[in-house]
C-alpha positions in Angstrom: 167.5 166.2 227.5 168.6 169.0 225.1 170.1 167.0 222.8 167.0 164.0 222.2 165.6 166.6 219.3 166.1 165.3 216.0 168.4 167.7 214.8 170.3 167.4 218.4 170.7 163.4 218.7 172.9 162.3 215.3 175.3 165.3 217.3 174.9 163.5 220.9 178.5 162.6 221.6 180.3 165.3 219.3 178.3 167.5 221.8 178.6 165.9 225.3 182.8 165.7 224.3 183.0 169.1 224.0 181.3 170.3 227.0 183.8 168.0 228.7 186.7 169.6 226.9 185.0 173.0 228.4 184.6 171.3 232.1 186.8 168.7 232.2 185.6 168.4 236.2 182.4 167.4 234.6 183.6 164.5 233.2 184.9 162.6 236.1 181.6 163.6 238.0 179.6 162.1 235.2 178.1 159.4 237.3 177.4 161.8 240.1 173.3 163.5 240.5 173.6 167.2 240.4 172.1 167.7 243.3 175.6 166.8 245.0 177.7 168.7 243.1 179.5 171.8 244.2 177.5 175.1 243.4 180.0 175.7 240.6 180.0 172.5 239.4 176.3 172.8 238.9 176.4 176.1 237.3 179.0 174.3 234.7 176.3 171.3 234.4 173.8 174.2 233.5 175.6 175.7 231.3 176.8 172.3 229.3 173.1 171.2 229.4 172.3 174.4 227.6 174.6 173.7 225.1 172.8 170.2 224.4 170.8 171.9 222.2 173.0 173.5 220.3 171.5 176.7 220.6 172.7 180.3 219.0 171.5 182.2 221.5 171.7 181.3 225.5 170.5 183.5 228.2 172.9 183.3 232.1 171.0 184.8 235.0 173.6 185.5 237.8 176.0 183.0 237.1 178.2 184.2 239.4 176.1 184.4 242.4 177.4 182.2 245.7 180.4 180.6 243.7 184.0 181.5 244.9 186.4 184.0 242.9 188.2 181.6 241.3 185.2 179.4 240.1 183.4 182.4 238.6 187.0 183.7 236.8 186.7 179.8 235.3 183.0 180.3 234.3 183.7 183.6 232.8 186.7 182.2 230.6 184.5 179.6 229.1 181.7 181.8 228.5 184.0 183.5 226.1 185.1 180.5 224.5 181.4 179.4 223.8 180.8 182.7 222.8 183.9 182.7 220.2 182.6 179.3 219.1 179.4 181.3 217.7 177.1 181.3 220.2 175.6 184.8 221.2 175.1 185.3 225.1 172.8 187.6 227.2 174.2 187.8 230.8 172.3 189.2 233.4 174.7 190.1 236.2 175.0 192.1 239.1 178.5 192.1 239.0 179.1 195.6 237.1 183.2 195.1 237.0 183.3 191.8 235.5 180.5 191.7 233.5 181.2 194.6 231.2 184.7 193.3 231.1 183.1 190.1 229.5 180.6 192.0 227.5 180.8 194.0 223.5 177.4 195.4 224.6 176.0 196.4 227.8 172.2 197.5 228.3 171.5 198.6 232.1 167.8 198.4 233.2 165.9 199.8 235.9 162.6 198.9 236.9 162.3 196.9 233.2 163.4 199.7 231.0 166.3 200.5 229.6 168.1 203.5 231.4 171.8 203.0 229.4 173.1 201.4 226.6 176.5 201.1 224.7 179.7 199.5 224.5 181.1 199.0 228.2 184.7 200.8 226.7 182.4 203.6 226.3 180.6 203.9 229.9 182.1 205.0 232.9 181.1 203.1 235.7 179.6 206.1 237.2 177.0 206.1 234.1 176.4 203.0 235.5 175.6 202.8 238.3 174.0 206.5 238.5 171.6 204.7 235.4 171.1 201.5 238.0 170.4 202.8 241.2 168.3 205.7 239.3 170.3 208.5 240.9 
C-alpha cells in the first residue's frame, strides 16, 4: 500500500525489485499471504513494505525478537545496507550487544527519559546497562 501515493506509484517496480534484491526469499514467496510466512520472513515483508514508501526515516521496534540467530544476523546486514542507501533508522532493541554494534548513536531510556546518550564506541556496556536497569 505504501507505494499507491503519487509520488510512490511512477517508482512501483523500481521499488518492489529492490526489496527483492534485499530479500530475495521474498520474491519466490510473493504469491504466499503473510500470515504463513516464517516469523523472519514477515519481519523482512515489514521491513520491505516500509520501504514502499520510500521513506527517509523508518522506525524498527524489536526486530529481532523470536527470530533465530542466523535470521536476525540477516536482518541486521540489510538494515545497514538500507541505511547506507540513505535512509536514517531508529531501532528500538533490547538486544544491547548487537544493537550498538549496528548503531552511530545510541540513546538508552528509562521509564521515557533519556538516562544515556552517545556514540556506542564511547559507552561501556556497564554504562549501559547501570543507565537501563536504573542501578
Amino acid at each position: 500500500m505504501g507505494s499507491y501515493t503519487p509520488r510512490t506509484r511512477p517508482k512501483r517496480d523500481e521499488t518492489i525489485k529492490k526489496i527483492y534484491e534485499l530479500f530475495p526469499i521474498l520474491k519466490s514467496r510473493h504469491n504466499q499471504m503473510a500470515n504463513s510466512l516464517s516469523g523472519g520472513e514477515q519481519q523482512m515483508l515489514a521491513i520491505g513494505r516500509a520501504m514502499m514508501s520510500e521513506p527517509t526515516l523508518m522506525l524498527c521496534d524489536e526486530i529481532s525478537l523470536g527470530l533465530a540467530p542466523v535470521i536476525i544476523k540477516s536482518i541486521y546486514k540489510r538494515l545497514a545496507q538500507i541505511n547506507q542507501d540513505g535512509i536514517t533508522i531508529v531501532l528500538v532493541e533490547q538486544d544491547l550487544k548487537r544493537s550498538l554494534k549496528a548503531a552511530d548513536y545510541a540513546y538508552v531510556m528509562l521509564e521515557g527519559k533519556m538516562v544515556l546518550e552517545g556514540v556506542p564506541s564511547a559507552l561501556t556496556e556497564e554504562q549501559v546497562k547501570k543507565a537501563y536497569f536504573g542501578i
